[in-house]
C-alpha positions in Angstrom: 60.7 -48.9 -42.8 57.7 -51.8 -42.4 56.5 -53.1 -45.0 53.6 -55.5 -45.0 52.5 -58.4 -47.2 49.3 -57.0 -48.4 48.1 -53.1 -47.5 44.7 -52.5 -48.2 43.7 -48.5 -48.5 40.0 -47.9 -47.9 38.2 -48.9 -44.5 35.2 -49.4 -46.4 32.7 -52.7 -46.3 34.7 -54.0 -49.2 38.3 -52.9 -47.7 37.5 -54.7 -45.0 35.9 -58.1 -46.2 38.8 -58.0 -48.7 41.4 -57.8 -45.9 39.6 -60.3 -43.9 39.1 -63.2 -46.4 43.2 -62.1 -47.0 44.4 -62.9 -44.2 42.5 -66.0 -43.5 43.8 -67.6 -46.3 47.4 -66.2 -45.6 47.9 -66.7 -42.1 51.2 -66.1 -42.3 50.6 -62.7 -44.1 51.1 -59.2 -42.9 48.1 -57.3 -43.4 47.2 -53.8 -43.1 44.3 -51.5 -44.3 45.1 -48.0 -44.1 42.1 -45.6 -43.8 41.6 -41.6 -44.1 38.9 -41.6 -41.7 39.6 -42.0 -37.5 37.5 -45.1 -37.9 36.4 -47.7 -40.1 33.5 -47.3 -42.5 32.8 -44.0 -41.8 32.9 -42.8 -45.6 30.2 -43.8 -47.8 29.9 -46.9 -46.3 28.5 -45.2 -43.3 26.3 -43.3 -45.8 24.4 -46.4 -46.8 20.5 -47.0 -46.9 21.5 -50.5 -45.1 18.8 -52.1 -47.8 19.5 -55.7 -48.9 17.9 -57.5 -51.6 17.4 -61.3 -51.5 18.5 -62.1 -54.9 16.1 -59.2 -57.2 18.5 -58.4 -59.9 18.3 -58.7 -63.6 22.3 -59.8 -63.6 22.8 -63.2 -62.6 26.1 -62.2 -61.3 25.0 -59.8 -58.9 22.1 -62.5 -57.4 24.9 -65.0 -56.6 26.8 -62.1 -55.0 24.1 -61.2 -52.8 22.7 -63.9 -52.1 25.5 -65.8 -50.9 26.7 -62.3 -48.8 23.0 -62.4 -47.6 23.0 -65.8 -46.6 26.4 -65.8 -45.1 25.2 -62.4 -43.0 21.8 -64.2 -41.9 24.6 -67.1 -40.3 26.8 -64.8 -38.5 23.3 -63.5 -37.0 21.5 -66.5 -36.2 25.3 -68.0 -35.0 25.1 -65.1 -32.3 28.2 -63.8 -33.8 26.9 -60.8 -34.3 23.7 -58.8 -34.0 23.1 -57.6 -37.4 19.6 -56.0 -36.9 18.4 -58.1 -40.0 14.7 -57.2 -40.6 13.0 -59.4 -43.8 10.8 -56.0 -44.3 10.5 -56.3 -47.7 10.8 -54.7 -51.2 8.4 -53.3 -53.3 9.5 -52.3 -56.7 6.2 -50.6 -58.0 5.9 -51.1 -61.8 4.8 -49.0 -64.7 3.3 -49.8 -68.0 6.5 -49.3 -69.5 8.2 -50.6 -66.5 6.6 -54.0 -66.5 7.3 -54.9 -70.4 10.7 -53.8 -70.4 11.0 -56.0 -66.8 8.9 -59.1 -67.9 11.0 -62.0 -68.2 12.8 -60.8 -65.4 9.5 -60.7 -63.2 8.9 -64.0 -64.4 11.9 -65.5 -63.2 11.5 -63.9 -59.8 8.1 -65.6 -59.6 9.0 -68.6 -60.9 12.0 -68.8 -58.4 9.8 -68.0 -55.4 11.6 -64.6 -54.5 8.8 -62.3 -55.6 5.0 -62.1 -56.1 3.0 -59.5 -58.2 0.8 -57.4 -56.2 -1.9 -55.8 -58.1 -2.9 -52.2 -57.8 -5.7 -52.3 -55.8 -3.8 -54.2 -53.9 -1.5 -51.5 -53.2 -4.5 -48.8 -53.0 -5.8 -50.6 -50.3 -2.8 -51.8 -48.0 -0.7 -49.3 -48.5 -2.9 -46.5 -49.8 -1.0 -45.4 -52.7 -2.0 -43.1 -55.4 -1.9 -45.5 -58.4 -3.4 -43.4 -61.1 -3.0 -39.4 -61.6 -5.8 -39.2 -64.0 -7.5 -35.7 -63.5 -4.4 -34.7 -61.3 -3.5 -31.5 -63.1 -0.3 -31.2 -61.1 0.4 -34.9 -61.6 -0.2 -34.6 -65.3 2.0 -31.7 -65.5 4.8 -33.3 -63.6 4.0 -36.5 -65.7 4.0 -38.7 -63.3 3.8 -42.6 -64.6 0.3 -44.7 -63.4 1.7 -47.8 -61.5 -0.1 -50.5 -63.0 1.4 -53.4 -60.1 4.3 -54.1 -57.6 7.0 -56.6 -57.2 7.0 -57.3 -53.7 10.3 -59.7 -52.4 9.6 -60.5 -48.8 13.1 -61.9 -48.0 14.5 -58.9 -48.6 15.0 -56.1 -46.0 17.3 -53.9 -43.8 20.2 -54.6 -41.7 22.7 -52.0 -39.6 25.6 -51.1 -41.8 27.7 -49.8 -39.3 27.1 -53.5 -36.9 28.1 -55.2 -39.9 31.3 -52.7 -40.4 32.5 -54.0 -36.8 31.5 -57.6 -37.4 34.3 -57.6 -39.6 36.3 -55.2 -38.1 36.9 -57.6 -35.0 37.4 -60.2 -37.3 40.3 -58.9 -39.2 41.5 -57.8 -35.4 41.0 -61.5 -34.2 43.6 -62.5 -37.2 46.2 -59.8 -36.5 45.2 -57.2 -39.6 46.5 -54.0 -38.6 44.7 -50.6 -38.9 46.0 -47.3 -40.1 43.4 -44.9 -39.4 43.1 -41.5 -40.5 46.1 -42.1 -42.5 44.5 -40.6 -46.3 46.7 -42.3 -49.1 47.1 -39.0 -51.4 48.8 -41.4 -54.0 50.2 -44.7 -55.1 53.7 -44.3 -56.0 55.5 -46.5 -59.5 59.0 -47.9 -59.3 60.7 -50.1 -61.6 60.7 -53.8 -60.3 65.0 -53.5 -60.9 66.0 -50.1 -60.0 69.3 -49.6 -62.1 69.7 -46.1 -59.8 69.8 -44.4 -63.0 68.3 -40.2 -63.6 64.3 -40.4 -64.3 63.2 -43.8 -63.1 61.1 -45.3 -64.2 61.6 -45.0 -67.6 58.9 -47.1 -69.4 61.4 -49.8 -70.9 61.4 -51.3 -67.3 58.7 -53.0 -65.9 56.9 -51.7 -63.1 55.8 -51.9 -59.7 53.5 -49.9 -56.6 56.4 -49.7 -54.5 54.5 -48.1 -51.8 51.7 -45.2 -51.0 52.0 -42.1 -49.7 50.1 -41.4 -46.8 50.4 -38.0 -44.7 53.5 -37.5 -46.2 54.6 -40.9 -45.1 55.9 -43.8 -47.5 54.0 -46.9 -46.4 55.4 -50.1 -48.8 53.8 -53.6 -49.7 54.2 -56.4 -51.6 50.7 -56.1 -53.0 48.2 -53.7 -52.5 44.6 -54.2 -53.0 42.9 -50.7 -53.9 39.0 -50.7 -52.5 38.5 -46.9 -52.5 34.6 -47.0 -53.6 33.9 -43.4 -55.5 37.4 -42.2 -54.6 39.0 -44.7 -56.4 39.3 -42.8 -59.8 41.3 -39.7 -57.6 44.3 -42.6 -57.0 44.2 -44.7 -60.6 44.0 -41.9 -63.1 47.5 -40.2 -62.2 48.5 -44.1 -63.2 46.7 -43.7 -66.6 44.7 -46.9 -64.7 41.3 -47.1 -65.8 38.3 -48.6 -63.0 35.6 -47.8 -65.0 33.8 -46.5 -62.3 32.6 -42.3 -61.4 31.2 -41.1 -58.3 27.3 -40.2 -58.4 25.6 -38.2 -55.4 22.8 -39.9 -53.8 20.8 -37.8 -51.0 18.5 -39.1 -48.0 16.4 -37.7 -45.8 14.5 -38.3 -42.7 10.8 -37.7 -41.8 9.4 -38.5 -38.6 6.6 -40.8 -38.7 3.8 -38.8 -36.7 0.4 -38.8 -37.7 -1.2 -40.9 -40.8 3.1 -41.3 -40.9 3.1 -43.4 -37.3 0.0 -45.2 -38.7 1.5 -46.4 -41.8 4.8 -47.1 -40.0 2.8 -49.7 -38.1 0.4 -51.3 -40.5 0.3 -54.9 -41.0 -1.9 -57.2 -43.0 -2.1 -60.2 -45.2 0.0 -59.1 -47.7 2.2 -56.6 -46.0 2.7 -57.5 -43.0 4.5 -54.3 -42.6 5.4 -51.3 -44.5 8.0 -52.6 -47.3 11.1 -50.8 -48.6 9.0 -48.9 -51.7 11.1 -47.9 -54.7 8.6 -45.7 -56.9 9.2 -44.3 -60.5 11.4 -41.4 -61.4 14.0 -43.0 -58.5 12.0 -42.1 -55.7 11.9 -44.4 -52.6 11.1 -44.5 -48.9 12.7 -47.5 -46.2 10.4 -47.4 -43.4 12.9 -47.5 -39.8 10.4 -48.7 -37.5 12.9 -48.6 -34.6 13.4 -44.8 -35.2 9.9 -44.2 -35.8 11.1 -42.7 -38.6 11.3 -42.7 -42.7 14.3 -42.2 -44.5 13.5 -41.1 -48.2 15.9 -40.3 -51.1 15.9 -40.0 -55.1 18.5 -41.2 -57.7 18.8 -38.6 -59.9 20.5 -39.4 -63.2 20.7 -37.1 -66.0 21.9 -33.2 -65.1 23.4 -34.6 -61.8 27.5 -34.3 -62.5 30.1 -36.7 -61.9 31.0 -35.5 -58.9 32.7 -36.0 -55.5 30.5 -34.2 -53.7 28.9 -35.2 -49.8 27.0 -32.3 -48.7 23.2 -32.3 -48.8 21.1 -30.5 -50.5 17.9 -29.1 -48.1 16.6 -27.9 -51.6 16.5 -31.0 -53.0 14.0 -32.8 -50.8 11.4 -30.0 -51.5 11.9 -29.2 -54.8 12.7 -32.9 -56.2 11.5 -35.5 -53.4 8.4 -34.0 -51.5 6.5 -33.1 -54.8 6.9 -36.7 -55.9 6.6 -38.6 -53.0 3.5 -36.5 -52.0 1.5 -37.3 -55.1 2.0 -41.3 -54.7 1.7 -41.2 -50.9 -0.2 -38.2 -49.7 0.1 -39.0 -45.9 3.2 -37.3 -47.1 2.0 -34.2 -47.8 2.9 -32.2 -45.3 6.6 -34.3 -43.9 9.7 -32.2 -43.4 13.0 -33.4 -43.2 14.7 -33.7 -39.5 18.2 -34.6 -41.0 19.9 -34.9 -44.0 23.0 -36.5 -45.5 24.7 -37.4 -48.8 26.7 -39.9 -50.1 28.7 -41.1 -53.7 27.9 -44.6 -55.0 31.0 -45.8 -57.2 29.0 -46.1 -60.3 30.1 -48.6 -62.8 27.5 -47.7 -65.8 28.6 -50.2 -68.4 27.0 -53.0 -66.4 26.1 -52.6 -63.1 27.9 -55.4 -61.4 30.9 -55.0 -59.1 34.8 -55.0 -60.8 37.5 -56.8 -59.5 40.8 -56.6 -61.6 44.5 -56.9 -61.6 47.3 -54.3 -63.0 50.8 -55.1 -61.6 50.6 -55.8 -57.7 47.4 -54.2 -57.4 44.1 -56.0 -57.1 41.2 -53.2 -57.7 38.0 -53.6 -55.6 35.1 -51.0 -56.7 31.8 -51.0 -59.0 29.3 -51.1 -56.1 26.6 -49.8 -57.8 24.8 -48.4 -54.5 24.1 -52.3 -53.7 28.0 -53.3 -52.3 27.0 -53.7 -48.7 24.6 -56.4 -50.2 27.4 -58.3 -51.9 30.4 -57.2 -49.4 31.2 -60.8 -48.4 31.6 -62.4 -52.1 33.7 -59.3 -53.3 35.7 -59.7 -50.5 36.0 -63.4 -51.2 36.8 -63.0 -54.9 39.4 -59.9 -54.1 41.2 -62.6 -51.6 41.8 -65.0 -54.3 43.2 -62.7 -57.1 45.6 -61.6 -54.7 46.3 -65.3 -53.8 46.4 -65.9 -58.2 44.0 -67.9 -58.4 40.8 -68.7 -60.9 38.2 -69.5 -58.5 36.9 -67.9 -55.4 35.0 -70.0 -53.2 31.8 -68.1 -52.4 29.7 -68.2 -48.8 27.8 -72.1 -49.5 30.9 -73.7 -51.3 29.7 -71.7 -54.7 32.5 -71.5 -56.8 32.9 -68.1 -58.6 35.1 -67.9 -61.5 36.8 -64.0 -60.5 37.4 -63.1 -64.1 33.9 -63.0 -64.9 34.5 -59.2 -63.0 37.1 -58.7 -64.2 38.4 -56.5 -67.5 39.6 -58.7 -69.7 38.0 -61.8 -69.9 34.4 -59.9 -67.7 30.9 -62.0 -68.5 28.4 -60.3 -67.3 24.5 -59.6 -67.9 23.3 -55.2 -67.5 21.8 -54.6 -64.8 18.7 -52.8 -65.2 17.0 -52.9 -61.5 19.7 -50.3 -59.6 17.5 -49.1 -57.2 
C-alpha cells in the first residue's frame, strides 16, 4: 500500500498552494492531493467572483494576507509566468449613514494609507449614475432601502481569472513531483492508535491517536500527515472526529446580465474618477463586478439571516427576481429591465467569529479553511502558513520576506481583529 509523506484532500486554491509551498520546502517529501472532482478547483473554487482586494479590510490580519498573495500574483504575471488576467478595475464600497460611522476609523486608515479615496455622492450620481437617495420612492421606502451618503473607492483592487490561477499552481506542484488523485472523494478520515497493541475495539481512548489514513472510494489511502483544506465541506470530515473548524457552509448566488443597451454603455464608461466601471458592493449585500471581456455583468447578494447552514450548490432563478433585481434596479435603473443568461451557486466556508482564515493543528493533521468568500485573495499566504505548521514551525515566511507568526490563526493562541468588511 503507498503511503505518502504529506496527502492533502481538497483540490481547491488553498489545497493546492498548501501542497505547493509543502513540497518546496520538503523536497524530499512525497506529496499528494487527492480531489473528488476530475480536476482541480472545480468545486467552489471554480465558483468564485475572481474579485481581489488590495488590502480593504478592517482585520489587519487579513490585509497582510492579501496583500502579500496580491503582490506575489501581480509577480507571477508581470514575470510572464502566467497570465493571470489581473485587471486594477476597482472597488467601490458605497456607504450609508450608518455605514460610514460604524466604518470611520477604518476609512481613515485606508485614506491615510493611500489605498482608498472617498467619493462623494454626486460624485457617484454623475459618473456612475446611481440612485443615491429614495426620498419620494414609495417602493424604495417600502423596501427601506438605505440613502448612500459616499463611496469608498480602492483603485488597486480588481479581478483576476480564478481558474488561470488554479493551473498556475497546478503546474507548479506538477514541476516538483506532487501527485494528483482526482475524482477520488475522501468519505472519511480514519483514527488509529499511534501503538496498535492488536487488541478488540481499538482505539480505545487511553492510547494516543493518529489519522492513519482516509478512505477514498472505498480505498485506504495512508500518510504521515495530512493537511485537511476542504473549504465548506470541511465540517462533513471533522465532526465524525468530534474536531471542531469553526467554520459552516453559507450559499452565495451569482448571476449574469448581458450588458446591452444603457448596460453596454455603462460597461464602457470611463472618466476622471472611474476610469471604468468598478466592482460596486451596495447595501443590503448587493453587488455587481462588471466583465468587460464578456460584455457581461455578473451580480449576486449575500444573504444572511433566514438563509440556513447549508451545503447546498444549486441556484435559485427565483432569487435574482425576487431578491436581486428589485434591489439592484432601484440603485441602478439601467437595470431595470436585465435578466439573467446563467446562473450558479456556490458555499463560502464561513468562519463568523472573526472573519479571518484558520489554520490549526490536532494530531497529524494541519486544518486549512475560514475563507470567508475572500480565500482566492489570500491563497498564497495560507498556503505559506499551512507549509510551515506541517514543517513545526512558528513562523511562516510570507510573499516579500514578511514574517507571519501562524498561531495568530490558529485556535489556541489566535490574535485576530473582526472583520467587519466581508463583502
Amino acid at each position: 500500500m503507498v503511503e505518502y509523506d504529506v496527502a492533502v484532500i481538497g483540490g481547491g486554491i488553498l489545497g493546492l498552494t498548501s501542497a505547493y509551498y509543502t513540497k518546496l520546502s520538503n523536497p524530499g517529501f512525497s506529496v499528494a492531493v487527492i480531489e473528488k472532482e476530475a480536476e482541480v478547483g472545480q468545486g467552489n473554487t471554480s465558483r468564485s467572483v475572481g474579485g481581489y482586494r488590495y488590502g480593504i479590510f478592517t482585520s489587519h490580519v487579513n490585509r497582510i494576507l492579501s496583500e502579500t498573495s496580491i503582490n506575489h500574483f501581480r509577480e507571477a504575471q508581470e514575470s510572464g509566468e502566467a497570465d493571470l488576467s489581473m485587471r486594477d478595475v476597482g472597488y467601490l464600497i458605497l456607504l450609508t449613514k450608518s455605514r460610514m460611522e460604524r466604518l470611520s476609523k477604518y476609512l481613515e486608515g485606508f485614506v491615510r494609507e493611500g489605498k482608498g479615496e472617498i467619493i462623494k455622492a454626486e460624485e457617484l450620481r454623475r459618473s456612475l449614475r446611481i440612485v443615491t437617495s429614495h426620498k419620494g420612492d414609495e417602493e424604495a421606502e417600502l423596501m427601506e432601502l438605505e440613502d448612500i451618503v459616499a463611496g469608498l473607492y480602492a483603485p488597486r483592487c480588481g479581478q483576476l481569472d480564478v481558474e488561470k490561477l488554479v493551473m498556475m499552481y497546478k503546474r507548479r506542484c506538477i514541476s516538483l513531483g506532487v501527485e494528483f488523485l482526482l475524482g477520488r472523494r475522501v468519505e472519511s478520515l480514519q483514527l488509529s492508535p499511534e501503538k496498535p497493541l492488536g487488541i478488540p475495539r481499538e482505539p480505545r481512548a487511553w492510547q494516543k491517536l493518529t489519522v492513519s489514513h482516509v478512505v477514498a472510494g472505498g480505498e485506504a489511502i495512508r500518510a504521515r500527515q495530512f493537511i485537511v483544506a476542504t473549504g465548506s465541506w470541511t465540517p462533513e470530515l471533522l465532526d465524525p472526529l468530534g474536531v471542531d473548524c469553526f467554520v459552516k457552509p453559507k450559499k452565495r448566488q451569482v448571476a449574469v446580465v448581458k450588458a446591452s443597451g444603457g448596460l453596454e454603455e455603462l460597461l464602457n464608461l470611463g472618466g476622471e474618477v472611474f476610469k471604468e466601471m468598478p466592482m460596486t458592493f451596495f447595501p443590503h449585500g448587493l453587488y455587481i463586478a462588471p466583465r468587460k471581456g464578456e460584455k457581461s455583468f455578473w451580480v449576486g447578494l449575500t444573504d444572511e439571516i433566514g438563509r440556513p447552514f447549508l451545503l447546498d450548490l444549486e441556484a435559485e432563478t427565483s432569487y435574482y427576481y425576487d431578491n436581486i433585481h428589485p434591489v439592484l434596479s432601484k440603485y441602478m435603473p439601467a437595470f431595470s429591465n436585465s435578466r439573467p443568461e446563467n446562473m450558479w451557486a456556490g458555499c463560502y466556508s464561513m468562519n463568523n467569529l472573526d472573519g479571518n482564515p484558520i489554520v490549526f493543528r490536532f494530531l497529524n493533521c494541519v486544518v486549512v479553511t475560514g475563507g470567508s468568500g475572500s480565500g482566492v485573495m489570500k491563497s498564497d499566504a495560507v498556503g505559506r502558513i499551512a507549509a510551515a505548521a506541517v514543517n513545526g514551525q512558528k513562523t511562516a515566511i510570507l510573499h516579500g520576506g514578511v514574517p507571519f507568526d501562524i498561531s495568530v490563526i490558529g485556535v489556541e493562541e489566535r490574535r485576530v481583529d473582526k472583520e467587519y468588511l466581508i463583502l
